[in-house]
C-alpha positions in Angstrom: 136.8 34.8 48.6 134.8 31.6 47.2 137.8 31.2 45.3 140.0 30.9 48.1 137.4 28.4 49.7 137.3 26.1 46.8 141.2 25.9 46.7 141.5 25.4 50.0 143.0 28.2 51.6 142.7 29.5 54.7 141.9 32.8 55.4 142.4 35.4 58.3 140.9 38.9 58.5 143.0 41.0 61.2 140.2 43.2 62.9 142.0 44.8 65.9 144.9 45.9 67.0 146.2 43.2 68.7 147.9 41.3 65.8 149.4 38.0 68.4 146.1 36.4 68.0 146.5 36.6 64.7 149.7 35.5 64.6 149.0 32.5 66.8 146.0 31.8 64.0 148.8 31.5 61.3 150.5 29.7 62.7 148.2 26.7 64.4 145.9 27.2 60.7 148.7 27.1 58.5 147.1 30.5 57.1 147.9 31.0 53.3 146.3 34.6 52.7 145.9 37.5 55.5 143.9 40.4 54.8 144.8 43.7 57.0 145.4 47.5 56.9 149.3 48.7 56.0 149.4 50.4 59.3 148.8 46.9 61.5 151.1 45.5 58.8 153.7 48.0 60.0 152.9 47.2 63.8 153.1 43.2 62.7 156.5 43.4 61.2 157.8 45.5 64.4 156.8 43.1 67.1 159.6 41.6 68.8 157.9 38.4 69.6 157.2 37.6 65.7 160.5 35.4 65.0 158.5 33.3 68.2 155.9 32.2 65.6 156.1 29.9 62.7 154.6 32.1 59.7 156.2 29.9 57.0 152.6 28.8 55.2 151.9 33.0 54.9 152.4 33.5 51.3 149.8 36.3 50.4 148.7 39.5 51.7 146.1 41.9 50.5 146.0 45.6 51.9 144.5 49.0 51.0 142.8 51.8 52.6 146.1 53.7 53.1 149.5 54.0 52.0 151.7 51.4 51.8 155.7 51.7 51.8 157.9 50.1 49.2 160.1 49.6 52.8 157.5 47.9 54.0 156.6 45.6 51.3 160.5 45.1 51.2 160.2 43.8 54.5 157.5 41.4 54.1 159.3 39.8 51.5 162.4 39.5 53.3 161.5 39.0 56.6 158.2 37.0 56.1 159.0 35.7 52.6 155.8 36.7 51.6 155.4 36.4 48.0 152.6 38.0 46.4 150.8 41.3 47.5 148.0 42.8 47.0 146.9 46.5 46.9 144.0 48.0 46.5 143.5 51.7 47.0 140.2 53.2 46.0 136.1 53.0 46.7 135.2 49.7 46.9 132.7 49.5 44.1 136.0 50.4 41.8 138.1 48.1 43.9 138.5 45.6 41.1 139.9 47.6 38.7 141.9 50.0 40.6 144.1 47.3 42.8 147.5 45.9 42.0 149.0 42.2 42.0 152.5 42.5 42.9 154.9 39.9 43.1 157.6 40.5 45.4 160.0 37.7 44.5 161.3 40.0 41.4 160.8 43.1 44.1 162.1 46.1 41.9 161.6 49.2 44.8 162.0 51.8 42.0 158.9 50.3 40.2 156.3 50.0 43.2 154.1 53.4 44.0 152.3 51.9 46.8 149.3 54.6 46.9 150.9 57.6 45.0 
């Protein structure tokens, strides 16, 4: 997270279920990096009103605690042309060595076990 700081990102935690808030963030921040379950991920992607926002400056998101489709990384990609993803799915103190950088530009759907 300093990281991001120093390099000037911006970043937005999603912490409840409502995801427009969010969405509006991204878009009036120009958010770079969005950290949130796969499940409100899922809920994001579905929402009607997303083509409403401008989410072009999205380019990262980091997820874990649950499963996450290849579908649905599929999906990002496409639909949000988000490029890199991040997934981590373990206890936190092993979080470091146990997530996985993907990037979904050279998206291979047979290669990605999101959580298996």
């Amino acid at each position: 997270i300093i990281s991001l700081y120093l390099s000037n990102y911006k970043l937005l935690l999603l912490c409840s279920k409502e995801v427009e808030p969010a969405l509006d963030a991204i878009q009036t921040y120009k958010c770079k990096l969005l950290f949130s379950l796969p499940f409100k991920l899922t809920y994001m992607i579905n929402l009607a009103q997303i083509k409403k926002y401008d989410l072009s400056s999205l380019k990262f998101i980091s997820t874990g605690g649950q499963c996450i489709s290849a579908q649905l990384a599929k999906r990002l990609n496409s639909e949000l042309n988000i490029e890199y993803l991040n997934y981590g799915y373990a206890m936190s103190e092993t979080l470091v060595t146990s997530s996985k950088f993907y990037e979904l530009n050279d998206f291979d759907e047979n290669e990605y076990n999101f959580g298996i």
